[in-house]
C-alpha positions as CSV (number, residue, x, y, z in Angstrom):
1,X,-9.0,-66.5,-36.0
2,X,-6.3,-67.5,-33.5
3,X,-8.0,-68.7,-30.4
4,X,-4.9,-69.2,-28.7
5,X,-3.9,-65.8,-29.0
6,X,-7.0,-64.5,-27.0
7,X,-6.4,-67.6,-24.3
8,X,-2.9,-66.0,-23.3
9,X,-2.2,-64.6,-19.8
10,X,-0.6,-61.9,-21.6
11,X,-3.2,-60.8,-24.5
12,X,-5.7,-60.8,-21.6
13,X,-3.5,-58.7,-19.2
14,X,-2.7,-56.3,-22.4
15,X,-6.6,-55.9,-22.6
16,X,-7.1,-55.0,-19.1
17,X,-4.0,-52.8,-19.3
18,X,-5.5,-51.1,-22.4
19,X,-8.9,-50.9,-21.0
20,X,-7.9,-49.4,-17.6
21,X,-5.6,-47.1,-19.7
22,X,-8.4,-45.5,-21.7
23,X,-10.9,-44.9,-19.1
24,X,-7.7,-43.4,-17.3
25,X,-6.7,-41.0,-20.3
26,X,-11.1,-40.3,-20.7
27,X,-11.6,-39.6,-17.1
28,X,-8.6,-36.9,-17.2
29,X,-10.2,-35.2,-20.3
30,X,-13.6,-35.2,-18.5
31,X,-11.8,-33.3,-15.3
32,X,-9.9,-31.5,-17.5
33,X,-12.9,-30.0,-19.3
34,X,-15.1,-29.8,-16.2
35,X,-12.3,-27.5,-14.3
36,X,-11.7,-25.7,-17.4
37,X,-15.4,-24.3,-17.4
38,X,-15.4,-23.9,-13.6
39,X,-12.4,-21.9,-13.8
40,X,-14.1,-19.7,-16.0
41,X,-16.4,-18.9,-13.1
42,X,-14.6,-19.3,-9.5
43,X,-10.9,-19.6,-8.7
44,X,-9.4,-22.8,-8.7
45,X,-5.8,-21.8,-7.6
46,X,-4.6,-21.4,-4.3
47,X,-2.9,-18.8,-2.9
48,X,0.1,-20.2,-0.3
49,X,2.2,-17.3,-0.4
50,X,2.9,-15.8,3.4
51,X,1.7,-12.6,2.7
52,X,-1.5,-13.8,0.3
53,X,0.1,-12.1,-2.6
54,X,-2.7,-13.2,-5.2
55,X,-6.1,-13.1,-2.9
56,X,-8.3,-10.5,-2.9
57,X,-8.9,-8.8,0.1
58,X,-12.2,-8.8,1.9
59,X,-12.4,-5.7,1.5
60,X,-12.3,-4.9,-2.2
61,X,-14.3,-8.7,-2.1
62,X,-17.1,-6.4,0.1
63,X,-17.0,-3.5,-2.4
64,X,-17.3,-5.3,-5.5
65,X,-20.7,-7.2,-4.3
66,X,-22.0,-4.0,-4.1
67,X,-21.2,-2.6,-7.5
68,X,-24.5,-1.1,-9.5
69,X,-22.7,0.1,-12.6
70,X,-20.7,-1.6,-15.4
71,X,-17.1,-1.6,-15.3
72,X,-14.4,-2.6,-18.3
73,X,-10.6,-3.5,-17.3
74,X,-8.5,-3.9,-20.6
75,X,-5.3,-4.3,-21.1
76,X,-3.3,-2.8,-23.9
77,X,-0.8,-6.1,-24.8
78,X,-2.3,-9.7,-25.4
79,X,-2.9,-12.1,-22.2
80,X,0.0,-14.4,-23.0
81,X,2.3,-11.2,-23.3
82,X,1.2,-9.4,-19.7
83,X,2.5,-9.6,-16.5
84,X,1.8,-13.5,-15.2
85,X,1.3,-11.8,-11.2
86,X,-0.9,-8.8,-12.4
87,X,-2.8,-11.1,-14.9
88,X,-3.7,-13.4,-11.5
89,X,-4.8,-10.6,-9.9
90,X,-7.1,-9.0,-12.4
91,X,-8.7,-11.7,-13.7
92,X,-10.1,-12.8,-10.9
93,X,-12.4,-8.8,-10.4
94,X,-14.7,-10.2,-13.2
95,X,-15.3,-13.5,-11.1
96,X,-16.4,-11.4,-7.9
97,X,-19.0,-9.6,-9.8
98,X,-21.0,-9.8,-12.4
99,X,-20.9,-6.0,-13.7
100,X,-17.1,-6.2,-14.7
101,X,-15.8,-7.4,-17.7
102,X,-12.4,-7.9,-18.3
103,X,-11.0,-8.1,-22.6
104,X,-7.3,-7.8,-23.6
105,X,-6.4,-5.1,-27.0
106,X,-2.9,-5.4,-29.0
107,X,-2.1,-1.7,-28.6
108,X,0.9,-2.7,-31.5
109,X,-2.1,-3.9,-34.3
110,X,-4.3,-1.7,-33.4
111,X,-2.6,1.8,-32.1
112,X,-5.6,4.1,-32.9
113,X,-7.7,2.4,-29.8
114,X,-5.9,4.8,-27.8
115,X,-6.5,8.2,-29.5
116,X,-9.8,8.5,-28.3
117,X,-9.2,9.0,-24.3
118,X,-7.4,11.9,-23.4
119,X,-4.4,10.2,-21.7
120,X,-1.2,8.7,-22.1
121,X,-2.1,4.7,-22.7
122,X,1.1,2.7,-23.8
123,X,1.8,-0.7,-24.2
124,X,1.1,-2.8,-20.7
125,X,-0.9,-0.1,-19.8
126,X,-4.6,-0.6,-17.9
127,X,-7.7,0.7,-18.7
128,X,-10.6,0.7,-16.0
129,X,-13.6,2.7,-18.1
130,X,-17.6,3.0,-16.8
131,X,-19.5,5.2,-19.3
132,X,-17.4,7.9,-20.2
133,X,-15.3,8.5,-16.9
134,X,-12.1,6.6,-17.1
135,X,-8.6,5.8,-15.4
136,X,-5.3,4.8,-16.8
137,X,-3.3,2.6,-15.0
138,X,0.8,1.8,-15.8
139,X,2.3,-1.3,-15.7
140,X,5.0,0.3,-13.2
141,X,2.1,1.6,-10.8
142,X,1.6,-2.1,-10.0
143,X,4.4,-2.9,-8.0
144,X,6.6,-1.0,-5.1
145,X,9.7,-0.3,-5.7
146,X,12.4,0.3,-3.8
147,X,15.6,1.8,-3.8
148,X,17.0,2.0,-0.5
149,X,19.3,-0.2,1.1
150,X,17.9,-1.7,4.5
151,X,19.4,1.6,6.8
152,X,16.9,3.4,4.5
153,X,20.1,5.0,2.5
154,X,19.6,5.3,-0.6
155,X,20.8,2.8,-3.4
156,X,22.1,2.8,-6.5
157,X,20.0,-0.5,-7.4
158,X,16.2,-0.7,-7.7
159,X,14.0,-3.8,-6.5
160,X,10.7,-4.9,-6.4
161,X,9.3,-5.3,-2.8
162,X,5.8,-6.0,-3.1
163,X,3.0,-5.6,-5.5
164,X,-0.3,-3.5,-5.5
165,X,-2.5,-4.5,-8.1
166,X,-5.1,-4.8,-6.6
167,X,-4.9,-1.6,-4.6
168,X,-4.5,0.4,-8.3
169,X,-7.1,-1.8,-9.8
170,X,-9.8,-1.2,-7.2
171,X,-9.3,2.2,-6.9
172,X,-9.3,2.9,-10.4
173,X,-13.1,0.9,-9.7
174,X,-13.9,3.4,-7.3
175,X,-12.7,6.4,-9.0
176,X,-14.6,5.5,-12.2
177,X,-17.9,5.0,-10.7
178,X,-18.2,7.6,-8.0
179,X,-19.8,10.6,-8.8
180,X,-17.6,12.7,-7.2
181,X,-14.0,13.0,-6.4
182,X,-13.0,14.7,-3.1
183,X,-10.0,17.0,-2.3
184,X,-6.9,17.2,-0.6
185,X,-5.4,20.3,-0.5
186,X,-1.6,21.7,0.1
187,X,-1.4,25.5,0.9
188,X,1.1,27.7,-0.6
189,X,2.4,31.2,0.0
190,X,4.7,30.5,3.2
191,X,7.4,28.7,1.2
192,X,6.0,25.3,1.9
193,X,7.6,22.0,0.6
194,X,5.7,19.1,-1.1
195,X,7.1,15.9,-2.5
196,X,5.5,13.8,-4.8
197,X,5.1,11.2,-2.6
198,X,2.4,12.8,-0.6
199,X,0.6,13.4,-4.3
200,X,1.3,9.9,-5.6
201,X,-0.6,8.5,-2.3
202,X,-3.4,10.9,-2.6
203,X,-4.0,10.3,-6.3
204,X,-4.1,6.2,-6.0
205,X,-6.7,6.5,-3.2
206,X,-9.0,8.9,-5.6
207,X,-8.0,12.4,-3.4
208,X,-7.6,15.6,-6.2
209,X,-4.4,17.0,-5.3
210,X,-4.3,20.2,-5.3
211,X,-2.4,23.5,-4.5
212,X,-4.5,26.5,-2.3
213,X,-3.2,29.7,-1.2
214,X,-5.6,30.5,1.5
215,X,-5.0,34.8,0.5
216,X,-6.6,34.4,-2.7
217,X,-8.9,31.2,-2.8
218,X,-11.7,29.8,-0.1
219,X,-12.2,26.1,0.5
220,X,-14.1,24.3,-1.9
221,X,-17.1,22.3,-0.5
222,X,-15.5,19.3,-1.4
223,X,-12.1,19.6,0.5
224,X,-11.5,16.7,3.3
225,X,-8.0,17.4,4.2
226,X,-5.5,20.4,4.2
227,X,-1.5,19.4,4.5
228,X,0.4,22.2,5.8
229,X,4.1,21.0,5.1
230,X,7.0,22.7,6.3
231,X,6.0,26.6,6.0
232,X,8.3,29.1,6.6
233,X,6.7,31.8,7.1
234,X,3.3,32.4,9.3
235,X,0.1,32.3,8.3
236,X,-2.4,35.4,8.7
237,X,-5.4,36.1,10.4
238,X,-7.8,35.5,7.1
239,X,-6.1,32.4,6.6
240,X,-6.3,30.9,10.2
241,X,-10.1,32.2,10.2
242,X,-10.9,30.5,6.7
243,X,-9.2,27.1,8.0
244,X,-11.4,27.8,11.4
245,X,-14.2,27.9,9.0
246,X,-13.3,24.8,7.1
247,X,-13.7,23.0,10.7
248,X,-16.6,23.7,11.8
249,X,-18.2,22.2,8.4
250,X,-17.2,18.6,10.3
251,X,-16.0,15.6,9.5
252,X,-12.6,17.3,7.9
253,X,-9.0,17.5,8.7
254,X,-5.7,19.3,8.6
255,X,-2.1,17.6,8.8
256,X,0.6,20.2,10.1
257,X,3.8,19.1,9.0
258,X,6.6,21.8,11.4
259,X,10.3,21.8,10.8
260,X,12.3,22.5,15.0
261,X,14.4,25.0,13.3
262,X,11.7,27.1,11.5
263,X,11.6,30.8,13.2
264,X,8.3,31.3,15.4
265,X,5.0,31.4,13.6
266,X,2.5,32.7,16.0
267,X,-0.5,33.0,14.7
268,X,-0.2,28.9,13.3
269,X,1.3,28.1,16.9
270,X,-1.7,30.3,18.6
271,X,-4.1,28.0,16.2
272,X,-2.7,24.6,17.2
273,X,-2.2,26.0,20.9
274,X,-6.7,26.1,20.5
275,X,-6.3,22.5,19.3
276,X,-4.3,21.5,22.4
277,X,-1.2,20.6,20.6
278,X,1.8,23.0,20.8
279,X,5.6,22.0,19.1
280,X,8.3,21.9,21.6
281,X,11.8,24.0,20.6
282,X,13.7,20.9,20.8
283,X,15.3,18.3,18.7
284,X,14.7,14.5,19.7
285,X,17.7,12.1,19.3
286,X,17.6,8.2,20.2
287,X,21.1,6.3,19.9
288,X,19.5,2.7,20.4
289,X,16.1,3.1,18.4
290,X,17.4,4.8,15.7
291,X,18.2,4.3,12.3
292,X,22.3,5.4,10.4
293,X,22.0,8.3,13.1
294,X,20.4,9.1,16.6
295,X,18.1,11.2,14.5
296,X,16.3,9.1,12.1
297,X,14.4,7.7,15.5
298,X,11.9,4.6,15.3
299,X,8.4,5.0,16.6
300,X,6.1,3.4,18.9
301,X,2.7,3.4,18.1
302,X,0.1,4.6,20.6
303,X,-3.4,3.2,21.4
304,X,-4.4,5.9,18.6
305,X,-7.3,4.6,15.8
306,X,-4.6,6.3,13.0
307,X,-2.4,3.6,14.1
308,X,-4.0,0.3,14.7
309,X,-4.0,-1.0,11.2
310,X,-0.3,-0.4,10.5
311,X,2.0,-3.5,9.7
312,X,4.1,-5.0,12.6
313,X,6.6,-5.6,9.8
314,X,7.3,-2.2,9.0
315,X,9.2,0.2,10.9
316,X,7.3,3.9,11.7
317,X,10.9,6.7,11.0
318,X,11.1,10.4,11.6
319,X,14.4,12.5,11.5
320,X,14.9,16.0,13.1
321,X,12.0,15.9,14.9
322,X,10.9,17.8,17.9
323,X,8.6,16.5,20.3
324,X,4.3,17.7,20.6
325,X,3.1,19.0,23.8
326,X,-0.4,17.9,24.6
327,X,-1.7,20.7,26.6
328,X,-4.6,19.2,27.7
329,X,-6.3,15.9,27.2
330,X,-10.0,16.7,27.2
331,X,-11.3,20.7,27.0
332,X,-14.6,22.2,25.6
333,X,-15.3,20.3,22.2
334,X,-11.5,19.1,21.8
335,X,-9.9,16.1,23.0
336,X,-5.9,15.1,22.4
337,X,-4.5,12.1,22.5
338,X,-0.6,10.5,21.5
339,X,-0.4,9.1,18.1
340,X,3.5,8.2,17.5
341,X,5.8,8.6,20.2
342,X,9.4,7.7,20.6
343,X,11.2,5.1,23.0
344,X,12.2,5.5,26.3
345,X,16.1,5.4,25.3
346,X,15.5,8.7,23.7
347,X,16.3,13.1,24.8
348,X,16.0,16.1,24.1
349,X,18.5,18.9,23.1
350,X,16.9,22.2,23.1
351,X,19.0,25.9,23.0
352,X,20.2,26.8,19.7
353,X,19.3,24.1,17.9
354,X,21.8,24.8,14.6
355,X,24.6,24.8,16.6
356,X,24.1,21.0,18.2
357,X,26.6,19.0,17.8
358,X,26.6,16.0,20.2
359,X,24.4,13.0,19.3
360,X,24.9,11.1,22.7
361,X,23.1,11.6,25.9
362,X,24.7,15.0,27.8
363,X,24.0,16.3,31.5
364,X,20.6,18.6,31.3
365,X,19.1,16.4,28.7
366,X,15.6,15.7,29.5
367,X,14.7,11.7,29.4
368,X,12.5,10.3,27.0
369,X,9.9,9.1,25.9
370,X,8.3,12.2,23.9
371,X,5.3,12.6,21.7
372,X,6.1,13.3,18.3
373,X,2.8,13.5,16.4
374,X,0.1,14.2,18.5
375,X,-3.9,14.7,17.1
376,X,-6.7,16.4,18.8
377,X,-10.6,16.4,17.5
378,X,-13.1,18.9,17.8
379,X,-16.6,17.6,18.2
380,X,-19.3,20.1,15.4
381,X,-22.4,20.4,17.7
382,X,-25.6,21.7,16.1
383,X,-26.1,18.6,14.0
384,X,-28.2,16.0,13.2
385,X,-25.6,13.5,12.9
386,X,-22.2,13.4,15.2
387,X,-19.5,14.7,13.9
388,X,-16.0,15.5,14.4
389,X,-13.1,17.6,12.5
390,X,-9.3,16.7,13.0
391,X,-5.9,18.2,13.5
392,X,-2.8,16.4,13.4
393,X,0.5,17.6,14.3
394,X,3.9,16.2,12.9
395,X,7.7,17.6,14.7
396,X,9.4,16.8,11.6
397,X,8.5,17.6,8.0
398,X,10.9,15.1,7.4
399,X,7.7,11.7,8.3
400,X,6.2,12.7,4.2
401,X,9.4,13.1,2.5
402,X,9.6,11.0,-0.4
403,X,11.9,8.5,0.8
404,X,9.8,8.1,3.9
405,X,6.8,7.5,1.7
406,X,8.1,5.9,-0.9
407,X,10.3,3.7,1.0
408,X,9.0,0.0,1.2
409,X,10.7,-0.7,4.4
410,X,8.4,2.2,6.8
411,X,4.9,2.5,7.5
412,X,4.9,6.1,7.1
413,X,2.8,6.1,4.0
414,X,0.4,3.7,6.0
415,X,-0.3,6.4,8.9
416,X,-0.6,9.3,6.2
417,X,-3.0,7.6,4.5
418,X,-5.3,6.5,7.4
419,X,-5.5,10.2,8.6
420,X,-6.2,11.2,5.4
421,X,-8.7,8.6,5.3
422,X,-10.1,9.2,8.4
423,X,-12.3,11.7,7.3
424,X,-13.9,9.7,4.8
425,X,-17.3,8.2,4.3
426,X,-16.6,4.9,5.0
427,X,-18.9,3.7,1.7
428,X,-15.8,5.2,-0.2
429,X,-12.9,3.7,2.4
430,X,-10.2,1.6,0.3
431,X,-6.9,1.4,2.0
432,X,-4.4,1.4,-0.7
433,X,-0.9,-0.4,0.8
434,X,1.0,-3.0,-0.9
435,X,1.6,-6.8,-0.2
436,X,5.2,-7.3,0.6
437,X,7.1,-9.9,-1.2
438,X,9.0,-12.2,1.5
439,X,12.2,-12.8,0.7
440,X,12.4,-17.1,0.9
441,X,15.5,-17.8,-0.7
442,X,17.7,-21.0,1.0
443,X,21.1,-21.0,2.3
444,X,23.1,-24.2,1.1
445,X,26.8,-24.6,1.8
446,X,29.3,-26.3,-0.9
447,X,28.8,-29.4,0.5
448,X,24.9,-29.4,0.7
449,X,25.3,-28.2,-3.0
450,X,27.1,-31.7,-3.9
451,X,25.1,-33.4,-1.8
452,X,21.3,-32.4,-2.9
453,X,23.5,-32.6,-6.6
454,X,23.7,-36.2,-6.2
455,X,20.7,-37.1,-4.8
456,X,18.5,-35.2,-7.0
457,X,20.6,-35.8,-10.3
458,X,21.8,-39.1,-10.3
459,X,20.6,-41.3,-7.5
460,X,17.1,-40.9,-7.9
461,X,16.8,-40.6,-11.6
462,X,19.2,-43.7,-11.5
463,X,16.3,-45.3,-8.7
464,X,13.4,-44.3,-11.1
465,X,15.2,-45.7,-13.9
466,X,16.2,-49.1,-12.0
467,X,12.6,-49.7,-11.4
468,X,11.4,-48.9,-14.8
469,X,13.5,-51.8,-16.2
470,X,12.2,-54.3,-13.3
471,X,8.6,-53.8,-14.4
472,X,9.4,-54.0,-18.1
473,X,11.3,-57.0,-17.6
474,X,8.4,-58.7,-15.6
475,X,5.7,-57.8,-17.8
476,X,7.5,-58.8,-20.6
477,X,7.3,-62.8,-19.2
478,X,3.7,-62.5,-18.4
């Protein structure tokens, strides 16, 4: 044995090095393991995004702690081969509570999984199943996209704004284990006019959509809201006393959706006119607040509770609208109050509305600001329990078009859905919006190109390098 050999400076530095080297290397294995099993468990990743893209809300956090009943989320592609955001998102719904599992099936190997549900499941699809009731979920439903250019024209590109995973996802939860689905209702039989907007919005947060005309059918039981959007022609007697009816059960609503130009319908007018609310013949224009034209007009919200959870980032549009008269504020068992109104740079044009055509500011037209959805509630005595039915009046069909709902860049969709959800047990309150994507892209010039180029490329690799060679060099004359 060569004694000199373990007597060097260097053989006993290379020992050290080695030593210190493998309890480095078997430390980072331990953590490695130890956070691999905890991540199985709890989150270890942050979320830094602005918006907190990949947390879960608190509300959907509150929900799931009180979930009795087993729930299975499964998606139809393998892990590795899913979306990366949505997979970050739903993986995390079996960590919050113990009564969901979460398992991944290769729809391509094994295609006859999806014959037994009565739905369309393709590939990237989600399944949300508890017991037999179940919910299908596409991989296009989990983002918003948009296709309108940032006047809210429309465009010929489309782009992802924002994501809602976990607004599909939780819903789905809620729709699967609740016993019973309520309804929202559209009347027909006065030439109405609904999008699919207003459908795709009741559907995600677990309403029934469905189609009523008031001559042939009564409200079900299990109706909360009625939209009455755009009607051309009036509504009779039976009808208005049915929806009367529907009121007094309590905690309900109706959404009136009224075009300026429609011809008089008096016995709706005569109903909203009980309400408190009556629809001006006029047509509001605003050439400052205002969006390609003075009559796409920009909101301001009121001190309303249908407004205080909309996003300040969002912009609240209406076209061609006329403006609400509140006719009183409190009276017998109703009380009115301003939900949207316009700016004070706004007017009114009133006469033959058809045949305007000025958009500016003219002698005789009346200053603004104007109330352009208005609401009004009727307090149900004879109760045990408080309770109180709603009406809410829009001037302009125009606030649940498609593109208004659909549109990324408004809040329209936001205000629909907390009337809509106003008149909902609170037990089964989700608010289903979207988490915008901020857009964080950086600005370089040419110059700052080459520059940050050279730095990055050559002088510190060339640095790191430099060094590298120093320490070889000195350990090499240990």
């Amino acid at each position: 044995m060569n004694k000199k050999l373990f007597a060097k400076r260097s053989f006993k530095y290379g020992a050290a090095s080695t030593a210190l080297v493998a309890i480095f290397v078997a430390g980072l294995v331990l953590i490695n393991i130890i956070f691999s099993v905890l991540g199985q468990k709890v989150t270890l990743k942050f979320d830094i995004t602005p918006e907190k893209i990949y947390e879960i809300s608190n509300d959907t956090k509150d929900y799931l702690k009180k979930l009795d009943k087993n729930v299975t989320i499964t998606i139809m592609v393998p892990e590795a081969k899913f979306d990366a955001n949505a997979l970050e998102i739903l993986k995390k719904y079996p960590k919050l509570s113990n009564k969901i599992s979460f398992k991944d099936i290769d729809l391509n190997v094994n295609p006859g999984y999806a014959k037994k549900y009565n739905s369309t499941i393709n590939y990237d699809s989600i399944l949300v199943e508890c017991g037999s009731k179940y919910k299908v979920i596409s991989d296009s439903d989990l983002y918003q996209i948009d296709s309108s250019n940032s006047d809210g024209s429309s465009s010929q590109q489309q782009q992802i704004t924002g994501i809602k995973a976990e607004q599909q996802i939780t819903s789905a939860i809620m729709y699967v284990t609740s016993d019973k689905t309520q309804k929202l209702l559209t009347t027909t039989g006065h030439e109405e006019t609904v999008g699919s907007g207003l459908k795709d919005l009741s559907t995600s947060n677990n309403y029934d959509l469905e189609e009523i005309n008031l001559v042939e059918k009564d409200i079900s039981d299990d109706t909360k809201m009625i939209a009455i959007v755009d009607p051309q022609r009036d509504f009779t007697v039976e009808e208005i006393d049915k929806l009367d009816r529907y009121t007094d059960r309590g905690d309900v609503g109706i959404m009136i959706f009224l075009s300026p130009t429609v011809k008089d319908l008096p016995n709706l007018q005569n109903y909203m006119a009980e309400w408190g609310l009556e629809p001006q013949k006029n047509i509001i224009l605003d050439s400052e607040n205002s969006i390609a034209d003075p009559s796409q007009i920009i909101l301001q919200s009121g001190d309303s509770d249908y407004t205080k959870n909309l996003s300040s980032k969002l912009m609240t549009l209406i076209q061609g609208s006329s403006s609400i008269k509140r006719l009183f504020t409190e009276k017998g068992s109703f009380a009115t109050e301003d939900v949207l109104t316009s700016y004070s740079s706004s007017f009114a044009k009133t006469g033959d509305l058809s045949k305007i055509n000025s958009n500016t500011k003219e002698s005789g037209d009346q200053a603004g600001p104007f109330t352009l959805v208005a609401a009004s509630q009727k307090m149900i005595t004879g109760t045990s329990t408080a309770k109180n039915s709603r009406l809410v009046v829009f001037g302009s069909p125009s606030f649940v078009s498609d593109s208004a709902i659909q549109t990324s860049i408004y809040s329209n969709s936001e205000l629909i859905l907390g009337i809509i959800n106003s008149v909902r047990d609170s037990k089964d309150l989700f608010v289903s919006t979207p988490k915008y994507f901020e857009n964080t892209s950086m600005s370089i010039t040419a110059i700052e190109f080459v520059v940050y180029t050279f730095i990055f490329v050559i002088v510190i690799p060339l640095a790191l390098l430099a060094a590298a060679i120093v320490i070889f060099m000195r350990r090499k004359n240990l």
